[in-house]
VMD Tcl script that draws the C-alpha trace (Angstrom):
set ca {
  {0.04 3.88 -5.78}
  {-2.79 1.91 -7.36}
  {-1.58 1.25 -10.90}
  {-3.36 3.45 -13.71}
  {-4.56 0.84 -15.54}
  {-5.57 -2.64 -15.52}
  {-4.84 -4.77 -18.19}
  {-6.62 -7.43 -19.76}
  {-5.26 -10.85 -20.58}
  {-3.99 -11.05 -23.96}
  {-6.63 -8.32 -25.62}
  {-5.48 -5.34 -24.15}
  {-8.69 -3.59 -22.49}
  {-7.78 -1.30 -20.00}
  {-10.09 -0.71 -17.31}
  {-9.76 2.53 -15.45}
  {-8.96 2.14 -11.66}
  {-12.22 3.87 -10.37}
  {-14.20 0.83 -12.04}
  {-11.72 -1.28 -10.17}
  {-11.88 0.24 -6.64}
  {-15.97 0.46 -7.37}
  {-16.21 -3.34 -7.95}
  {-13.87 -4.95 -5.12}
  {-15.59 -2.11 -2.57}
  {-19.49 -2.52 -3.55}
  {-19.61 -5.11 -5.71}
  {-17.79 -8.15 -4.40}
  {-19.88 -7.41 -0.65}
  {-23.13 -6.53 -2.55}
  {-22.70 -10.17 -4.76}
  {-21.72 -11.56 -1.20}
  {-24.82 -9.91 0.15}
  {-27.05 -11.33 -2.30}
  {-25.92 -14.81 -1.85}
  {-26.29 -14.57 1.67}
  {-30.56 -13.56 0.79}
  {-30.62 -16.34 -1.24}
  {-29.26 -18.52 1.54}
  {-31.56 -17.19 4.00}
  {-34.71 -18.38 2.32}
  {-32.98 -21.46 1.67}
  {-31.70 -22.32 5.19}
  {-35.37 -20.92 6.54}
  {-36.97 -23.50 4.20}
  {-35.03 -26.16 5.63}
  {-35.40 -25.64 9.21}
  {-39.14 -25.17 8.96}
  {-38.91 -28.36 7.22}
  {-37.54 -30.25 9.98}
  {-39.94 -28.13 12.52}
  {-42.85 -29.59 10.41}
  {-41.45 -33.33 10.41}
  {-40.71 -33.53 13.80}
  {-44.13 -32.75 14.77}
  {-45.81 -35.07 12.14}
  {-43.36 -37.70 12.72}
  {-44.65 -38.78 16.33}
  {-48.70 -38.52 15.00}
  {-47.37 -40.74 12.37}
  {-45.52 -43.20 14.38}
  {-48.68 -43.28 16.53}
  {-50.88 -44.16 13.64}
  {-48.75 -46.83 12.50}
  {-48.46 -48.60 16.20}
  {-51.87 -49.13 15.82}
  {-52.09 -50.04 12.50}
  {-49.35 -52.58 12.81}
  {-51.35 -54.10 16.39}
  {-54.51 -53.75 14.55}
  {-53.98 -54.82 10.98}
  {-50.34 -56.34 10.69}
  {-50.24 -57.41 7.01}
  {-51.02 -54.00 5.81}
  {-49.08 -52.24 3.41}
  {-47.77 -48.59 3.94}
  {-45.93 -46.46 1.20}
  {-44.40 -43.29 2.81}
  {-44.73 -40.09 0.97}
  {-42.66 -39.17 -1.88}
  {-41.42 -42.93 -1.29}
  {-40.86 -46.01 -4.32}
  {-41.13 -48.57 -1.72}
  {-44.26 -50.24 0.38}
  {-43.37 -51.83 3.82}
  {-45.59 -54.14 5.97}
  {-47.21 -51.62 8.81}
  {-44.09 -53.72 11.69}
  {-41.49 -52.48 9.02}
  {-43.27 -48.87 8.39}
  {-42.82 -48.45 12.12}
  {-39.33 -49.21 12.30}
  {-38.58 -46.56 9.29}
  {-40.64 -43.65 10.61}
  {-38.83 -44.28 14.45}
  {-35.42 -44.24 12.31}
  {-36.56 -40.92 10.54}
  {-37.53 -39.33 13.56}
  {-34.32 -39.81 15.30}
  {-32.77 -38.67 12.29}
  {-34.58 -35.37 12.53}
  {-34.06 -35.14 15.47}
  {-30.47 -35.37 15.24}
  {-30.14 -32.90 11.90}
  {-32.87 -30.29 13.21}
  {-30.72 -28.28 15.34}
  {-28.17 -28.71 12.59}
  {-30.51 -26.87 10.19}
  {-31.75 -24.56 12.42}
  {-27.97 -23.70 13.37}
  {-27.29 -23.46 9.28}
  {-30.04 -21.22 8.94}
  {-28.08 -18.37 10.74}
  {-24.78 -18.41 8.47}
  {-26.59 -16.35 5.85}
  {-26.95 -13.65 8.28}
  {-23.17 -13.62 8.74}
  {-22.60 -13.61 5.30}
  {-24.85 -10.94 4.89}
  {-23.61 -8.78 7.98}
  {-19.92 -9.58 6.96}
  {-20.49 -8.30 3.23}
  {-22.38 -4.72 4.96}
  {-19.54 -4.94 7.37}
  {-16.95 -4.86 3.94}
  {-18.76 -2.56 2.57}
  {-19.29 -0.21 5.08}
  {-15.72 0.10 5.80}
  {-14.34 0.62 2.72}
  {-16.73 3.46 2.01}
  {-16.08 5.62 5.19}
  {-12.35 4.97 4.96}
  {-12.83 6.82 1.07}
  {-15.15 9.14 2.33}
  {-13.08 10.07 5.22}
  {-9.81 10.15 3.45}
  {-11.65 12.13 0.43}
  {-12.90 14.81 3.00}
  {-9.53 14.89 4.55}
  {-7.68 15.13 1.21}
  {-9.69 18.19 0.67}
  {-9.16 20.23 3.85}
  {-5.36 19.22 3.19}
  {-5.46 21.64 0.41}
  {-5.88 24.94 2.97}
  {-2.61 24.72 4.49}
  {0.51 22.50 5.77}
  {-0.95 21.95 9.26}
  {-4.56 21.15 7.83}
  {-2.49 19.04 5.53}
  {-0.27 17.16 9.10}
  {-3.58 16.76 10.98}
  {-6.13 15.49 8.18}
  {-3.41 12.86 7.20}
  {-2.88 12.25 11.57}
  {-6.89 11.53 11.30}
  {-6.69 8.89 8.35}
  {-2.83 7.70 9.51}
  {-4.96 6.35 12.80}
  {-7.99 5.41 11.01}
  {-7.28 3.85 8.40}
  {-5.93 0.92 9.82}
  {-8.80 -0.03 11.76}
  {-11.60 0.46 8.55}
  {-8.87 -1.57 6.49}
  {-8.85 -4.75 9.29}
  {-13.03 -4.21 9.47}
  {-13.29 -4.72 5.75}
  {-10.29 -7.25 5.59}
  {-12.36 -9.23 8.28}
  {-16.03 -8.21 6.65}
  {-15.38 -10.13 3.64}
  {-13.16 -12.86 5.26}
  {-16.54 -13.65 7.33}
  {-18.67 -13.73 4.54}
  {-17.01 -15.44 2.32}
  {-16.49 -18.20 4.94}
  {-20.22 -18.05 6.06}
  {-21.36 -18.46 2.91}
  {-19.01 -21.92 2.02}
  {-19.92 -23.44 5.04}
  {-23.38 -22.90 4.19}
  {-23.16 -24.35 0.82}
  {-21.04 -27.37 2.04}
  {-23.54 -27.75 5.33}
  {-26.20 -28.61 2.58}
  {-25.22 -31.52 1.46}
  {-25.23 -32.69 4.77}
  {-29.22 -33.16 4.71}
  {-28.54 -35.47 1.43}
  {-30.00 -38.63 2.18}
  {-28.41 -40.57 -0.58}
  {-24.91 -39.95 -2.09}
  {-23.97 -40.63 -5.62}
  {-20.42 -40.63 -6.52}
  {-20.92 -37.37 -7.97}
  {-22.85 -35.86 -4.99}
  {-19.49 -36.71 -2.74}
  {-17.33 -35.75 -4.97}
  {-19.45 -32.35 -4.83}
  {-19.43 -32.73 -0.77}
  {-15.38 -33.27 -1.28}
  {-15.07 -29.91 -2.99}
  {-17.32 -28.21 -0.74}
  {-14.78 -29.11 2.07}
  {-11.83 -28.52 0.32}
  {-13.55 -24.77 -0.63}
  {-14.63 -24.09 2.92}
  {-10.86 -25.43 4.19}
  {-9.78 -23.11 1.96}
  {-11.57 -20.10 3.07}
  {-10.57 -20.83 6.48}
  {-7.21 -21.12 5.53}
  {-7.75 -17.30 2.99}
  {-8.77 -16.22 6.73}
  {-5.98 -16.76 8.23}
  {-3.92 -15.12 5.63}
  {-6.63 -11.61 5.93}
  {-5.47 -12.02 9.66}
  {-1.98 -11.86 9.12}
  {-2.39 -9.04 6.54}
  {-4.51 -7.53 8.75}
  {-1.65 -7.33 11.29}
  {0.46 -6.00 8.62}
  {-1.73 -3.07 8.29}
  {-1.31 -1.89 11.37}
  {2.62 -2.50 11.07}
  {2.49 -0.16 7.72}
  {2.32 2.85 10.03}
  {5.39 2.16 11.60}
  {8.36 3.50 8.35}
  {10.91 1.47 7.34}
  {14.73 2.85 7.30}
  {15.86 4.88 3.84}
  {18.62 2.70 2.54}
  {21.81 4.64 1.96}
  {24.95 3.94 -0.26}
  {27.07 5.92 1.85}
  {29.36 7.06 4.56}
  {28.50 8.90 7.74}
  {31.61 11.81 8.02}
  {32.05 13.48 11.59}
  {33.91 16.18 12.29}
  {37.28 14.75 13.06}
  {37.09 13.59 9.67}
  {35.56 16.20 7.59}
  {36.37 19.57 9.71}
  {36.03 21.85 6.78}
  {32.31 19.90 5.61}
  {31.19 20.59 9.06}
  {32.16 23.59 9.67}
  {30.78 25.57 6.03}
  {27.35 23.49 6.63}
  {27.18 24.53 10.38}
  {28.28 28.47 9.00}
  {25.20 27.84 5.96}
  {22.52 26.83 9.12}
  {23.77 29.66 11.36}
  {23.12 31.97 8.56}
  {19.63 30.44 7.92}
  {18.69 29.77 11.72}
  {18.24 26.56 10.34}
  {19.16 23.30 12.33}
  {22.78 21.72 12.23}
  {22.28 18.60 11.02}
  {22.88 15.29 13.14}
  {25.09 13.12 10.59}
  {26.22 14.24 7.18}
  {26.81 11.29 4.90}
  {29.02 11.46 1.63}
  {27.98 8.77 -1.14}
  {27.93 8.03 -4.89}
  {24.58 7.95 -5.89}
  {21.21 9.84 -5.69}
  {20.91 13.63 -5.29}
  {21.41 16.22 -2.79}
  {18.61 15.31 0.18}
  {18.02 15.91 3.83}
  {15.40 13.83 5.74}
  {14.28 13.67 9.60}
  {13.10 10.03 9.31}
  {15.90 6.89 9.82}
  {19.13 6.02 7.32}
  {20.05 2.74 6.72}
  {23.38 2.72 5.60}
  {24.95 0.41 3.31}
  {27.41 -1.73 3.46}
  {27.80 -1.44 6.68}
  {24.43 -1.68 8.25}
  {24.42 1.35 10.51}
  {21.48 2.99 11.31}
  {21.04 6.82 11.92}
  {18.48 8.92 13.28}
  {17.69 12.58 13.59}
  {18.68 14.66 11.26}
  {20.91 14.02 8.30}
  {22.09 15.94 5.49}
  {23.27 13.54 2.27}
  {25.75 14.92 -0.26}
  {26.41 12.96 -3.77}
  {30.69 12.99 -4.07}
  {30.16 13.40 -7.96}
  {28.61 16.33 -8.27}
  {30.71 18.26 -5.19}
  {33.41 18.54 -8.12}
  {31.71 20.26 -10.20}
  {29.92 23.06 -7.88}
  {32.37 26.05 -7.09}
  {31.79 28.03 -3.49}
  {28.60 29.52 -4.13}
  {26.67 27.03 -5.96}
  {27.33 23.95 -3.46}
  {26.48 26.72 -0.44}
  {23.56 27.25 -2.45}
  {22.68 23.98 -3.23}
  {23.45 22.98 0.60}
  {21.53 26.09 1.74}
  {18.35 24.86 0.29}
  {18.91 21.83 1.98}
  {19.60 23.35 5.23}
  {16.33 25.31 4.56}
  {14.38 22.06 5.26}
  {15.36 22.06 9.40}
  {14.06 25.99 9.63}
  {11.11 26.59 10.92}
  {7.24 24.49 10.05}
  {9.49 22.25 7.53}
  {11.06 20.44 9.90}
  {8.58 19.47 11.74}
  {6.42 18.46 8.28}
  {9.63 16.69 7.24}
  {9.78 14.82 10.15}
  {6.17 14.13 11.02}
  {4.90 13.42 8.12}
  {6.69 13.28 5.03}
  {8.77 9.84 5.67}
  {5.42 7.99 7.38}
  {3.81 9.26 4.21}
  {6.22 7.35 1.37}
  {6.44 4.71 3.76}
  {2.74 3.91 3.86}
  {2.65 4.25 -0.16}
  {5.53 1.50 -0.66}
  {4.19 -0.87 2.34}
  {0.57 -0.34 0.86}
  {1.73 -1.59 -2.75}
  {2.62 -4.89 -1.24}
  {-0.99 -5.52 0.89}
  {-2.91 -6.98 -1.93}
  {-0.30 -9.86 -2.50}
  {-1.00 -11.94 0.92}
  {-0.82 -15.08 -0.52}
  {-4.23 -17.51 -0.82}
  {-5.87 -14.98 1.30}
  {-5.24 -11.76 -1.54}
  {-8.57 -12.20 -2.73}
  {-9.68 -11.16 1.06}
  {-6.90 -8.31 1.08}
  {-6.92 -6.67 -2.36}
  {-10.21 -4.60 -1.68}
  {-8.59 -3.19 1.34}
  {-5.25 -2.98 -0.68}
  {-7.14 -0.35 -3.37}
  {-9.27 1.55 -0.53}
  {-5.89 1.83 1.14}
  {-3.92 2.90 -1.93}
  {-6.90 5.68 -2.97}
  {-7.52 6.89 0.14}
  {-3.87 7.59 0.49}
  {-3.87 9.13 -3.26}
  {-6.48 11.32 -2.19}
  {-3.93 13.37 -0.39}
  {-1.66 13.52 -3.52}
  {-2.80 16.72 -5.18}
  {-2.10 18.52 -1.38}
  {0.94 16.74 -1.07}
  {2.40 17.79 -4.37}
  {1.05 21.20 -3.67}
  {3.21 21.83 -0.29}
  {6.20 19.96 -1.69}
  {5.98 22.80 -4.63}
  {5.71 25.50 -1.80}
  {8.82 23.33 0.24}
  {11.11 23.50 -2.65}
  {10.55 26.78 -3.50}
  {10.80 28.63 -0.38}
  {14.10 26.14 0.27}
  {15.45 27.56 -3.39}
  {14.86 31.29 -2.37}
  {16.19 30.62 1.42}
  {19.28 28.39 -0.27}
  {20.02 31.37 -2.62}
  {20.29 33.83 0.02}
  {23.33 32.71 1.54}
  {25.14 32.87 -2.27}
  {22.73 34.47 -4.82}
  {19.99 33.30 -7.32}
  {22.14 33.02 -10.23}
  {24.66 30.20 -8.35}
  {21.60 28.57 -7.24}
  {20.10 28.17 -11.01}
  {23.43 27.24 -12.60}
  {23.96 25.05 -9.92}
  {20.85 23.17 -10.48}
  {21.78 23.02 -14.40}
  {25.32 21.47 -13.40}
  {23.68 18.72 -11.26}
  {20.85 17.87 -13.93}
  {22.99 18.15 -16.73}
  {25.70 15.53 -14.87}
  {22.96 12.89 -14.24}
  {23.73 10.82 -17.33}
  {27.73 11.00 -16.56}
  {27.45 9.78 -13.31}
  {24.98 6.81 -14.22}
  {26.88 5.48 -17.10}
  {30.51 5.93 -15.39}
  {29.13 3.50 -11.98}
  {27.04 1.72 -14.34}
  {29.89 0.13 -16.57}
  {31.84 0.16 -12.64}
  {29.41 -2.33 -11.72}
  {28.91 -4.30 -14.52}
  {32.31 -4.90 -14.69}
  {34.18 -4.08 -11.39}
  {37.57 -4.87 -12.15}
  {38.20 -3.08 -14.89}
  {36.74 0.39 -12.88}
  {39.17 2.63 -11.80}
  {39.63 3.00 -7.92}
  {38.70 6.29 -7.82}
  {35.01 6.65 -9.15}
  {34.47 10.37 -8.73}
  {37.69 11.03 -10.42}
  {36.26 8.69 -13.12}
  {32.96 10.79 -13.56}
  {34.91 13.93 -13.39}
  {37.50 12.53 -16.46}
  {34.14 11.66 -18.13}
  {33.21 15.32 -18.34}
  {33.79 17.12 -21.91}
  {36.81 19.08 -21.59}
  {34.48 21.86 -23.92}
  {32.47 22.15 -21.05}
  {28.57 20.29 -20.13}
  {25.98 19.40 -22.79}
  {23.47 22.04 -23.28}
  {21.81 22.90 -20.06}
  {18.73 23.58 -21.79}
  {17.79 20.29 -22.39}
  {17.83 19.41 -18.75}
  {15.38 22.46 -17.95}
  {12.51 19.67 -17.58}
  {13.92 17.29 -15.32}
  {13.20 17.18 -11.39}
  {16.48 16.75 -8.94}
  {16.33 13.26 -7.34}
  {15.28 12.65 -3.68}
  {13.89 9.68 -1.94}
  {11.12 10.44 0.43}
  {9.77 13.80 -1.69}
  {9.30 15.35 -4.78}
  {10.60 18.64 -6.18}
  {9.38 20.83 -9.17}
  {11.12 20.83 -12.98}
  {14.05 22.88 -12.82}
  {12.45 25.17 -15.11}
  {10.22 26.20 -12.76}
  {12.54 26.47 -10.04}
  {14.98 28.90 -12.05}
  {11.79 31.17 -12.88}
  {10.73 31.27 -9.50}
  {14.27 32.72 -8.47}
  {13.66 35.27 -10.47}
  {16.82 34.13 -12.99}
  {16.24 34.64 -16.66}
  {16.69 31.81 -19.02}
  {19.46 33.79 -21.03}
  {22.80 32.73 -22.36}
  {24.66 33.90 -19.38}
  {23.38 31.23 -17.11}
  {23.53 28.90 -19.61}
  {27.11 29.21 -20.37}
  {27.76 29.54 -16.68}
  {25.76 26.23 -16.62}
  {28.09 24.60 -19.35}
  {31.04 26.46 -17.95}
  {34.14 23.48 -18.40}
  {35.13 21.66 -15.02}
  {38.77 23.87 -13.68}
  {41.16 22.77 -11.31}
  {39.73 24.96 -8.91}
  {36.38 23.17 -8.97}
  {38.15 19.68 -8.59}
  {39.91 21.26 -6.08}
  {37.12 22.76 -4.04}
  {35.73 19.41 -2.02}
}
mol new
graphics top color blue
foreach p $ca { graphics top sphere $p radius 0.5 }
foreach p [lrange $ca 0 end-1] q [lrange $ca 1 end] { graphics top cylinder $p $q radius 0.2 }
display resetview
């Protein structure tokens, strides 16, 4: 996401993003733009210039033949010249200043177009960067009728996108490149150099190498664009469980999707960290390196310990819920590509020496993609929620809500018991769920309540605050579910994974 703010160096002025995005899309091109005017007249006045000399030049080497036959002593004192010459040595300078404009005249005339690349590459910039926010803007928009206005209006921008983002990286690579070689092909029709004036050419090479060389870096992130479309693998702390291994995990998740018509899920991996999730898009797994694909179901070995029957059926149900019907297909079309694009985006404006080229298109790839936010948010709510009221079918509202208290409120237990297990490994016990279930309050949870606010973790979505997820179950806020909620851990619940 483009970050909120911008901050200034040292004073603290913030500038909001919109005046960001506003001056690397129109006003970087439209300062380009100008430049490139300013050239024009310039490079114009320069090649009529050496239009006008070399057809005065030849009249004036004429006139001085027949001066110097005629009158050889006389004395001739060019124009704009410090310096008389006898007529035989006038001759000799204006045949060496026509050759010379003959030799730089096509170079002017040739320098006299660059301006109109510069000018063309800034429009191009410009141009490009608009219709890609327009575009995604209007497409953001429809999103917000339904899901599948929501899967084909981000299809349109998923394909476009990457095509206005490589015409404005390559808009403002030309121009900016145009317009150096310009200013460095200048000093070219210097007659005289002072130490200072090749110094000055010195830079101007260095500055047009360097563009060159900012090109080639737009190019490569340009080719990275197009690669963002393509999502990278989840990472996973975890182990993939078949059935051999797991019978009675398989078989009361393949009982939960039968009961949902729901979709059995490809690989069900068992780990230590992260919430409850089910995604359609690839799992890295970790340590091993294994990749998965298809569907997978992912269940956190903390918190199974602390769920009885019907609140981890519940909890699994709503899971489950995600392979039924439209959600699958949203969850595997577009809701992996979709956090993908945001995390690959993030990185586009840091290409190196060639940034400056790739930042614009970094923001007007990061805002167009923000554009579908508010719709995105708005079908995850409607996800969640349906999956909550499918999930509690197969066990009842009430486990459902207690069973997201349970999980919020076990959050901090789990992080601090495999934080100090990491930070200092041999002193952890072997068994780290036991650990986080010995860390548990033999007088039962912390208030519930005070987790009412938080949202359950997942990697590729987001899910509403508990709060709102109880209500819409229809479960009252009351001191039954919160004592059910804060309920101490039993035996049985040990037991029960």
């Amino acid at each position: 996401m483009i970050m909120r703010f911008w901050r200034g160096q040292g004073d603290g002025r913030r500038l909001p993003p919109v005046i960001l995005l506003f001056a690397w899309v129109v006003g970087v091109p439209t300062l380009l733009a100008g430049l490139g005017a300013w050239e024009v007249e310039r490079g114009h006045a320069t090649a009529a210039s050496y239009t006008r000399r070399i057809v005065e030049l030849p009249v004036t080497l004429v006139q001085l033949r027949l001066l110097a036959a005629t009158d050889p002593y006389a004395s001739v004192q060019f124009e704009g010249a410090r310096t008389a010459y006898g007529a035989a040595l006038a001759v000799d300078k204006a045949r060496e200043a026509l050759a010379g404009v003959e030799r730089d005249r096509p170079i002017a005339i040739a320098r006299a177009w660059f301006p109109y690349a510069t000018i063309a590459g800034a429009a191009l910039a410009m141009l490009a960067g608009l219709l890609a926010l327009a575009g995604a803007t209007a497409a953001g928009l429809w999103a917000r009728r339904s899901r599948d206005a929501l899967l084909t209006g981000f299809g349109l921008v998923r394909r476009a996108l990457p095509v206005l983002l490589g015409l404005q990286i390559v808009g403002l690579s030309l121009a900016v490149l145009c317009a150096t070689l310009f200013e460095a092909g200048g000093l070219w029709f210097t007659e005289r150099f002072s130490a200072g004036e090749a110094k000055l050419l010195l830079g101007a090479l260095v500055i047009a190498g360097l563009a060159v060389w900012a090109a080639i870096g737009a190019v490569r992130g340009l080719r990275g664009v197009f690669a963002l479309f393509t999502p990278e693998p989840i990472d996973v702390n975890g182990r993939a469980l078949d059935a051999a291994e797991a019978p009675g995990l398989w078989r009361l998740v393949r009982e939960l999707a039968a009961r949902q018509d729901a979709l059995v899920p490809d690989a069900v991996i068992v780990g230590l960290t992260g919430g409850f999730f089910v995604t359609e898009g690839a799992v890295r797994l970790a340590p091993n390196g294994m990749t998965l694909t298809g569907r997978t179901l992912y269940l956190p070995a903390p918190y199974l310990g602390v769920l009885d029957g019907r609140e981890l059926s519940a909890v699994i149900g709503h899971e489950l819920a995600h392979f039924a019907g439209e959600d699958t297909a949203y969850s595997r079309r577009f809701t992996p590509i979709y956090a993908g694009l945001h995390r690959a985006l993030s990185a586009l404006g840091g290409a190196g020496i060639g940034d400056v080229l790739t930042r614009p298109a970094a923001y007007v790839g990061n805002r167009s993609l923000g554009t579908f936010d508010a719709a995105v948010a708005h079908w995850s709510r409607v996800r969640e929620f349906e999956a909550d009221r499918r999930g509690a079918l197969v066990s009842g509202a009430p486990p459902a809500a207690s069973a997201l208290l349970r999980v919020g409120a076990l959050g901090p237990v789990v992080g601090e018991t495999l934080g100090s297990a990491f930070n200092a490994p041999d002193a952890a016990r072997a068994d780290l769920v036991a650990g986080v279930l010995d860390a548990i309050p033999a007088a039962g949870f912390p208030d519930p309540a005070s987790h009412l606010d938080e949202r359950q973790e997942h990697p590729t979505d987001t899910h509403p605050p508990d709060r709102q997820r109880i209500v819409a179950l229809g479960v009252p806020l009351d001191g039954d579910l919160m004592s059910r909620a804060a309920r101490p851990l039993g035996a049985e619940d040990r037991a029960w994974p």
